[in-house]
N, CA, C and O atoms as a CHARMM CRD file, in Angstrom:
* protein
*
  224
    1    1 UNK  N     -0.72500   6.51900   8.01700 PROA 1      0.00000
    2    1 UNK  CA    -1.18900   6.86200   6.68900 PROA 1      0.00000
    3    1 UNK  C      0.01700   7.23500   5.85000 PROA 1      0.00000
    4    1 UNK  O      0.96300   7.91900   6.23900 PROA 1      0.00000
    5    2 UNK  N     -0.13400   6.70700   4.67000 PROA 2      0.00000
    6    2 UNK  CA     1.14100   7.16700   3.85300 PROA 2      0.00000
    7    2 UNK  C      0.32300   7.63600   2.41500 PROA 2      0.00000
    8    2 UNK  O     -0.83700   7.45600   2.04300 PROA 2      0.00000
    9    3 UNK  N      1.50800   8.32800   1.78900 PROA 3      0.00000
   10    3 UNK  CA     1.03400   9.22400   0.59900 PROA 3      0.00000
   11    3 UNK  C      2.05000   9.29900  -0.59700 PROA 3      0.00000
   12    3 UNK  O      3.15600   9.76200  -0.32100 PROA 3      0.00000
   13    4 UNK  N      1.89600   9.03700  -1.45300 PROA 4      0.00000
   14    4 UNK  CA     2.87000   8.72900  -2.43700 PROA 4      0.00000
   15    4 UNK  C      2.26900   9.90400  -3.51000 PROA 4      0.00000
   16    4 UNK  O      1.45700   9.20200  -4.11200 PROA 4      0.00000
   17    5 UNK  N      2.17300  11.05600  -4.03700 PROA 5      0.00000
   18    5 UNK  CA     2.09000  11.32100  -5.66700 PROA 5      0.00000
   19    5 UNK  C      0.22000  11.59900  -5.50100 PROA 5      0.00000
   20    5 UNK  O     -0.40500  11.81100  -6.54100 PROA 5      0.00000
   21    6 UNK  N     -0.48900  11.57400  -4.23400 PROA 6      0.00000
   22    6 UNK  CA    -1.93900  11.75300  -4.26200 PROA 6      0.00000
   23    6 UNK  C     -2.25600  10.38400  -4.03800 PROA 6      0.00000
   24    6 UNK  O     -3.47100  10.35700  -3.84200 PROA 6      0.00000
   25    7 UNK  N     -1.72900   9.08900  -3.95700 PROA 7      0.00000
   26    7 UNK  CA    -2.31800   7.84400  -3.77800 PROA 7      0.00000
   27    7 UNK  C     -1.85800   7.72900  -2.29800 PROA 7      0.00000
   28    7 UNK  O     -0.68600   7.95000  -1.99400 PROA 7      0.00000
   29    8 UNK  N     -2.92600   7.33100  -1.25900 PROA 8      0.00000
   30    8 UNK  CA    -2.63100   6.73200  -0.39800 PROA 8      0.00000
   31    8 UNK  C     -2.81900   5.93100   0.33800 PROA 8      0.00000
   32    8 UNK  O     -3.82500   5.34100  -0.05500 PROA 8      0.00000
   33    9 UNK  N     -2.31700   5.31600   1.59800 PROA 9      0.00000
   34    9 UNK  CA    -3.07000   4.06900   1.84100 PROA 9      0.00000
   35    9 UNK  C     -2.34500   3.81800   3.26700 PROA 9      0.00000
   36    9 UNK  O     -1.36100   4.41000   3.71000 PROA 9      0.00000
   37   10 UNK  N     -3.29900   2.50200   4.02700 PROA 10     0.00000
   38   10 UNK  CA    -2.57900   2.80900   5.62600 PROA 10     0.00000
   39   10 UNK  C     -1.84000   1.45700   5.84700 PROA 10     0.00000
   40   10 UNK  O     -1.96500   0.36100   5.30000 PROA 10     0.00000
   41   11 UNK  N     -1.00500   1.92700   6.86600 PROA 11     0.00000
   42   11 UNK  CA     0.04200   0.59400   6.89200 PROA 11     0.00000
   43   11 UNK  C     -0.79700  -0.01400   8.62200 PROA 11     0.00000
   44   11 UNK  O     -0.97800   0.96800   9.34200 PROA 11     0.00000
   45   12 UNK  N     -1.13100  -0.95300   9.09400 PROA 12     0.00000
   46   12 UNK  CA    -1.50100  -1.30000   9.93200 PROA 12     0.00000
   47   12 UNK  C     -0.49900  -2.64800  10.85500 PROA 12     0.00000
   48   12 UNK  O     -0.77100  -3.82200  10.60300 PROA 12     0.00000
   49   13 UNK  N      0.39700  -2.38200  11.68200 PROA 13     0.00000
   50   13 UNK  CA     0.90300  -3.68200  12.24400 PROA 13     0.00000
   51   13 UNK  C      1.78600  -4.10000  11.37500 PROA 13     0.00000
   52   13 UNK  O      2.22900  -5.24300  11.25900 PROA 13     0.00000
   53   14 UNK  N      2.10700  -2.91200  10.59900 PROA 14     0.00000
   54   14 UNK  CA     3.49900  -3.49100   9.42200 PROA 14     0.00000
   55   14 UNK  C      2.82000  -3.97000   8.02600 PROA 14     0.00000
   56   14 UNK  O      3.53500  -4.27300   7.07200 PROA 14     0.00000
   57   15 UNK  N      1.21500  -4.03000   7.94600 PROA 15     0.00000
   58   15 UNK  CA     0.58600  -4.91200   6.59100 PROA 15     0.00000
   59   15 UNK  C      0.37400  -3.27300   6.05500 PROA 15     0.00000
   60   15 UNK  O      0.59800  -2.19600   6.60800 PROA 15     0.00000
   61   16 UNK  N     -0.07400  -3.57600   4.93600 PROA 16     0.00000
   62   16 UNK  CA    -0.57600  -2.22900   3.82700 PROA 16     0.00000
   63   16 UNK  C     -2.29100  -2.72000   3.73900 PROA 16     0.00000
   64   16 UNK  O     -2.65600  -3.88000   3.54700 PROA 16     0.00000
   65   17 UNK  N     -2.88900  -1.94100   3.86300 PROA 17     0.00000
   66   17 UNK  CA    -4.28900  -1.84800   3.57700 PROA 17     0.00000
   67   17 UNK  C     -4.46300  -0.96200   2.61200 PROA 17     0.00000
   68   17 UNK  O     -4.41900   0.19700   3.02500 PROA 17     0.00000
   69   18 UNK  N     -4.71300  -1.12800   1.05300 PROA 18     0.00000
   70   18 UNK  CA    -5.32000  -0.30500  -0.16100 PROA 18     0.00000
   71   18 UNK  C     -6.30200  -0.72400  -0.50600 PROA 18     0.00000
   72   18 UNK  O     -6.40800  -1.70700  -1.23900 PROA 18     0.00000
   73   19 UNK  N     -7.11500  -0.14800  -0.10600 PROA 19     0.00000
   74   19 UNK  CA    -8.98300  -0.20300  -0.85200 PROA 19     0.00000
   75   19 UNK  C     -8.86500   0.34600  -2.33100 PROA 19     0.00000
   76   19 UNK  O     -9.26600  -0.26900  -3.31900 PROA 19     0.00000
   77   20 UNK  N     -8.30900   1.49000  -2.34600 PROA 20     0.00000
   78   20 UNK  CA    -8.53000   2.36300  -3.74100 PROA 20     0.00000
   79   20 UNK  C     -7.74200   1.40500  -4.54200 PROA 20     0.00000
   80   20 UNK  O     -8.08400   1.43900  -5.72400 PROA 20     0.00000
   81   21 UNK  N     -6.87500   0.63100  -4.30700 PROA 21     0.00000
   82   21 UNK  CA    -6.09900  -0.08500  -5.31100 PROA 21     0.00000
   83   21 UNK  C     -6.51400  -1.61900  -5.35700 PROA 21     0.00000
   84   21 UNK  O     -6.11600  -2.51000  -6.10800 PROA 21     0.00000
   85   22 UNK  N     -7.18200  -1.64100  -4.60700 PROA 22     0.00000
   86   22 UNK  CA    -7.77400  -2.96900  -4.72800 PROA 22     0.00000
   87   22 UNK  C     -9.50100  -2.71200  -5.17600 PROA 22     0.00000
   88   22 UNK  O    -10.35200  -3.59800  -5.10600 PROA 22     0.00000
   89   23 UNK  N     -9.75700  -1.27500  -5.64300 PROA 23     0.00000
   90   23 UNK  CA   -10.84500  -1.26300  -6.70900 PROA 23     0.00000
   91   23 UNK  C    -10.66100  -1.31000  -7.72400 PROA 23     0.00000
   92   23 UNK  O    -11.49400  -2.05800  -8.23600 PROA 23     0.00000
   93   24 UNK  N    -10.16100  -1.01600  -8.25300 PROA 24     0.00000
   94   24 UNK  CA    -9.23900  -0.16800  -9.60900 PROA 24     0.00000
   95   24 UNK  C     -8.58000  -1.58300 -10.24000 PROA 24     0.00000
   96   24 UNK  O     -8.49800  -1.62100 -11.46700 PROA 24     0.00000
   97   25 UNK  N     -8.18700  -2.55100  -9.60900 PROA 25     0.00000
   98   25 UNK  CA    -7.34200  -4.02400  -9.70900 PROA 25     0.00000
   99   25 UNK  C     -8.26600  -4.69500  -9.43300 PROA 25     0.00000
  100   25 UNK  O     -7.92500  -5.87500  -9.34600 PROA 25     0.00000
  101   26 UNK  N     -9.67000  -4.47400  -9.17600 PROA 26     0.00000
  102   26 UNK  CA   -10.09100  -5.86000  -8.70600 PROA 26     0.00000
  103   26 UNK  C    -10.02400  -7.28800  -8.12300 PROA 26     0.00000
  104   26 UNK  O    -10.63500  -8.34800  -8.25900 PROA 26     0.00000
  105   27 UNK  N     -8.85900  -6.74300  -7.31700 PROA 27     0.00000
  106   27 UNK  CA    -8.00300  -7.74400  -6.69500 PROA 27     0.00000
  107   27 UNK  C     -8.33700  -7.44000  -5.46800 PROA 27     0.00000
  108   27 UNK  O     -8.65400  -6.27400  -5.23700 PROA 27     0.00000
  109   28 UNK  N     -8.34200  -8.55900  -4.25200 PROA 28     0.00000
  110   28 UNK  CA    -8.62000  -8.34600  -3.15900 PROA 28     0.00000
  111   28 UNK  C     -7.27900  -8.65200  -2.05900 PROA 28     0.00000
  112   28 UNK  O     -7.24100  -8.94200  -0.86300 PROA 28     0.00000
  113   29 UNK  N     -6.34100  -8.45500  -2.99300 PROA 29     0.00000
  114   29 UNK  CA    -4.79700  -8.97400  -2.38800 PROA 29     0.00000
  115   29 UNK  C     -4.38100  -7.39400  -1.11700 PROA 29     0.00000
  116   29 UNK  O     -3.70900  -7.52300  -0.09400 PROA 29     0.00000
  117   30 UNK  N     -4.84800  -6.39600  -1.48100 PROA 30     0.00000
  118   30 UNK  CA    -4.15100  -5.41900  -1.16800 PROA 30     0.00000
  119   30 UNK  C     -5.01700  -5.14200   0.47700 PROA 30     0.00000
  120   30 UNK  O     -5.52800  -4.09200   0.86600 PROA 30     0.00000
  121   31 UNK  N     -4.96400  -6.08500   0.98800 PROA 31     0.00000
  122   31 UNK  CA    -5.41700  -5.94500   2.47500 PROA 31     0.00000
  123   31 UNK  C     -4.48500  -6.74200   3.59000 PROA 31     0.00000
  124   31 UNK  O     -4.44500  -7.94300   3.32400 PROA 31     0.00000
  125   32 UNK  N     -3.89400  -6.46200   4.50700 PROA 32     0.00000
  126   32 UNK  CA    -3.16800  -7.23900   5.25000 PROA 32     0.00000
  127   32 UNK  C     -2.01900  -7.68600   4.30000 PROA 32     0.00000
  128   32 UNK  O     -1.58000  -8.82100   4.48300 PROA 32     0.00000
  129   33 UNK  N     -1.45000  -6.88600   3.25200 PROA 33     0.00000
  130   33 UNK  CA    -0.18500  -7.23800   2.23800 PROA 33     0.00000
  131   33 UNK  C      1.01400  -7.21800   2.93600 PROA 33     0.00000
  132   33 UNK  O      1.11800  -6.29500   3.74400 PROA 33     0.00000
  133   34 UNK  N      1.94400  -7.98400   2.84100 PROA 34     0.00000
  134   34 UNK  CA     3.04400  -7.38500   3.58400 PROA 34     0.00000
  135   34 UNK  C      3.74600  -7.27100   2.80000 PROA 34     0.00000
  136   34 UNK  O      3.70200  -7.91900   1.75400 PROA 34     0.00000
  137   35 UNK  N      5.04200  -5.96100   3.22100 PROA 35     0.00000
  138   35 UNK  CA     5.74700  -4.99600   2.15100 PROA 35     0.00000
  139   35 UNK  C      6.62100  -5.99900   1.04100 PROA 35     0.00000
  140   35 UNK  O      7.18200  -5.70000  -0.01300 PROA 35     0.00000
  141   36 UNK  N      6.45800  -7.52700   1.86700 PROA 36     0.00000
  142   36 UNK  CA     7.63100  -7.94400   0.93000 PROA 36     0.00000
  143   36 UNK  C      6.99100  -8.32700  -0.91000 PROA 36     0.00000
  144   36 UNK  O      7.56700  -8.74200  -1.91600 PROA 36     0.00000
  145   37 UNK  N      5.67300  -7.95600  -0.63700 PROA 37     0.00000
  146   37 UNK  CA     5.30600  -8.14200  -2.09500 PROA 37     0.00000
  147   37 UNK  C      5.03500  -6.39100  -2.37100 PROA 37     0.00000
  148   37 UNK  O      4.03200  -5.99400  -2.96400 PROA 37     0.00000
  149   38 UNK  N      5.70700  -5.80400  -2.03300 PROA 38     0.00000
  150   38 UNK  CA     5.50800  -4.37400  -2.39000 PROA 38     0.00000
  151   38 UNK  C      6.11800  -4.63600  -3.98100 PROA 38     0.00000
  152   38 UNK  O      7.05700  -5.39000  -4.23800 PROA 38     0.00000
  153   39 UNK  N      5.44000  -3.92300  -4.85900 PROA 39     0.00000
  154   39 UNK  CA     6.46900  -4.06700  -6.15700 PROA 39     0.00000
  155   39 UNK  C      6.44400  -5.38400  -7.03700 PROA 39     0.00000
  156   39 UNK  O      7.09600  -5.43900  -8.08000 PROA 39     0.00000
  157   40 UNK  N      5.84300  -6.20800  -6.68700 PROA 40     0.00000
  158   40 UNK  CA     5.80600  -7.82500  -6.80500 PROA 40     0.00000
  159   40 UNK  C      4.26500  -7.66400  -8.12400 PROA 40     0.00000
  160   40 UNK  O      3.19900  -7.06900  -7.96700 PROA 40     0.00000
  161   41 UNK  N      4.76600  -8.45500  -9.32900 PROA 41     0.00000
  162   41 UNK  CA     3.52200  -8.90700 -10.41800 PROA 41     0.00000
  163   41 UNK  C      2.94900  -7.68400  -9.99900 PROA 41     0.00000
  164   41 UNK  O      2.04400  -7.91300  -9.19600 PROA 41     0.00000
  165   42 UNK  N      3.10800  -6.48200 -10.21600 PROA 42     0.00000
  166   42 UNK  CA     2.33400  -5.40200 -10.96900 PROA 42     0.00000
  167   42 UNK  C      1.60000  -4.52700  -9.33400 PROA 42     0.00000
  168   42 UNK  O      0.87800  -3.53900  -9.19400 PROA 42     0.00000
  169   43 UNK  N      2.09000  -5.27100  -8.57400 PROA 43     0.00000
  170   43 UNK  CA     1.85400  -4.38500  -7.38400 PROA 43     0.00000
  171   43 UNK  C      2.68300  -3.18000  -7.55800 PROA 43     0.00000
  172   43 UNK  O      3.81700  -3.31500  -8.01600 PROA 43     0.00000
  173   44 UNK  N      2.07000  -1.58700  -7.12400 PROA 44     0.00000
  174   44 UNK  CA     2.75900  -0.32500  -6.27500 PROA 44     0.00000
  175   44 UNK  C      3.75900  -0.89600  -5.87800 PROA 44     0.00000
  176   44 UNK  O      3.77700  -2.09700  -5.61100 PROA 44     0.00000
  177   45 UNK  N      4.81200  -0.06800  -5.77000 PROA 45     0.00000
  178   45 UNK  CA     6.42500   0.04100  -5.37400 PROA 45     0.00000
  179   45 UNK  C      6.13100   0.51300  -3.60000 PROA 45     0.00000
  180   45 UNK  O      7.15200   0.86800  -3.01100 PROA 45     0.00000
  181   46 UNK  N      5.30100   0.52000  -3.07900 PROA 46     0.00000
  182   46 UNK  CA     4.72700   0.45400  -1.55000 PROA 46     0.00000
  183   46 UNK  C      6.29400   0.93500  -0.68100 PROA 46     0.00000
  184   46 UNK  O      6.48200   2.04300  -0.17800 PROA 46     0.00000
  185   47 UNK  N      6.90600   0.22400  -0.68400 PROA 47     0.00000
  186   47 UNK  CA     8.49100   0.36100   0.36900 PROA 47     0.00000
  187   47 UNK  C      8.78500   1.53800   0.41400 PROA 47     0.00000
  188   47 UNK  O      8.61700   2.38600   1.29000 PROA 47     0.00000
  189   48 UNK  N      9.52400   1.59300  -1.19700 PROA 48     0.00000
  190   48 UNK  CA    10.42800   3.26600  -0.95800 PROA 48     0.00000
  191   48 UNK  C      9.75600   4.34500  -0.27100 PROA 48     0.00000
  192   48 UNK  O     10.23800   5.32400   0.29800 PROA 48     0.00000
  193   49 UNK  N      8.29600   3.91100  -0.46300 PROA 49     0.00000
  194   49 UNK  CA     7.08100   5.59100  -0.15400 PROA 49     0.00000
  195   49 UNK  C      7.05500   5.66000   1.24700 PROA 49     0.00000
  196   49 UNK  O      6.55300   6.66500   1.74900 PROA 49     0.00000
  197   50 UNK  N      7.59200   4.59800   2.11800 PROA 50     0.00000
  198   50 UNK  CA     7.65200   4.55700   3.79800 PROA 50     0.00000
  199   50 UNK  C      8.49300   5.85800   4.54400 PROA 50     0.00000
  200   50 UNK  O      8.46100   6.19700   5.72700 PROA 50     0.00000
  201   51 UNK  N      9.03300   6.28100   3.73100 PROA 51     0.00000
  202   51 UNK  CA     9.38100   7.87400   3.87100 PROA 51     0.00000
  203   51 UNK  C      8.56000   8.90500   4.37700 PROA 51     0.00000
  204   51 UNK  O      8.90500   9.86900   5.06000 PROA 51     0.00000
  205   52 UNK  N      7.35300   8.57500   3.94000 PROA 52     0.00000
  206   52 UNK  CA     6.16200   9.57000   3.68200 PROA 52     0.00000
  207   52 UNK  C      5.56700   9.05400   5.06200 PROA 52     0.00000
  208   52 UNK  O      4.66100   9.79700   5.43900 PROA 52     0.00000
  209   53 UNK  N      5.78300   8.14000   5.80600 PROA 53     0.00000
  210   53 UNK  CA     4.79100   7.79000   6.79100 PROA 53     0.00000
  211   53 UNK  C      4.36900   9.01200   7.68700 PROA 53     0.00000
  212   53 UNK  O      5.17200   9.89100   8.00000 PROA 53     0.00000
  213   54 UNK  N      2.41300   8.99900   8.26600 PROA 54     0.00000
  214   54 UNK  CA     2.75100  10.20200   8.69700 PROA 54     0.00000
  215   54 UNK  C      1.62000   9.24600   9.79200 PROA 54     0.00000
  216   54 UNK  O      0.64300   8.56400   9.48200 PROA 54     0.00000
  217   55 UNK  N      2.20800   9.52800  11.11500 PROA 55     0.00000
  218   55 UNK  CA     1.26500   8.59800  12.24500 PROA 55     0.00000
  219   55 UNK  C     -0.66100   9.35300  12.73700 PROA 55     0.00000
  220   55 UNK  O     -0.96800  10.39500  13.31800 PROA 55     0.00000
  221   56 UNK  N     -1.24700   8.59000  12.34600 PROA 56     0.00000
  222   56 UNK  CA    -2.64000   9.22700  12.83400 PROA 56     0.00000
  223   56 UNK  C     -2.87000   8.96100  14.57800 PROA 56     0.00000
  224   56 UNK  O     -3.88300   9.37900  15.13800 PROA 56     0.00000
């Protein structure tokens, strides 16, 4: 689970899984994302926040 600023979201097998950001965007991109579109056309900056990782 990671946490950026109150937004968060889980990294699974290296992919990003965001539900809350894939409501809000109506986009269904933010499941199985991998980091290299972190930041990419209006995506979350996802990478730098890997700091924050905290293991469940």
């Amino acid at each position: 689970m990671i946490s950026s600023g109150g937004h968060g979201w889980a990294e699974i097998s290296g992919k990003i899984f965001d539900p809350d950001w894939a409501l809000v965007s109506k986009a269904d991109t933010y499941f199985a994302m991998p980091y290299s579109l972190s930041g990419v056309q209006g995506r979350p900056n996802y990478a730098p926040n890997r700091v924050y990782v905290a293991a469940v």
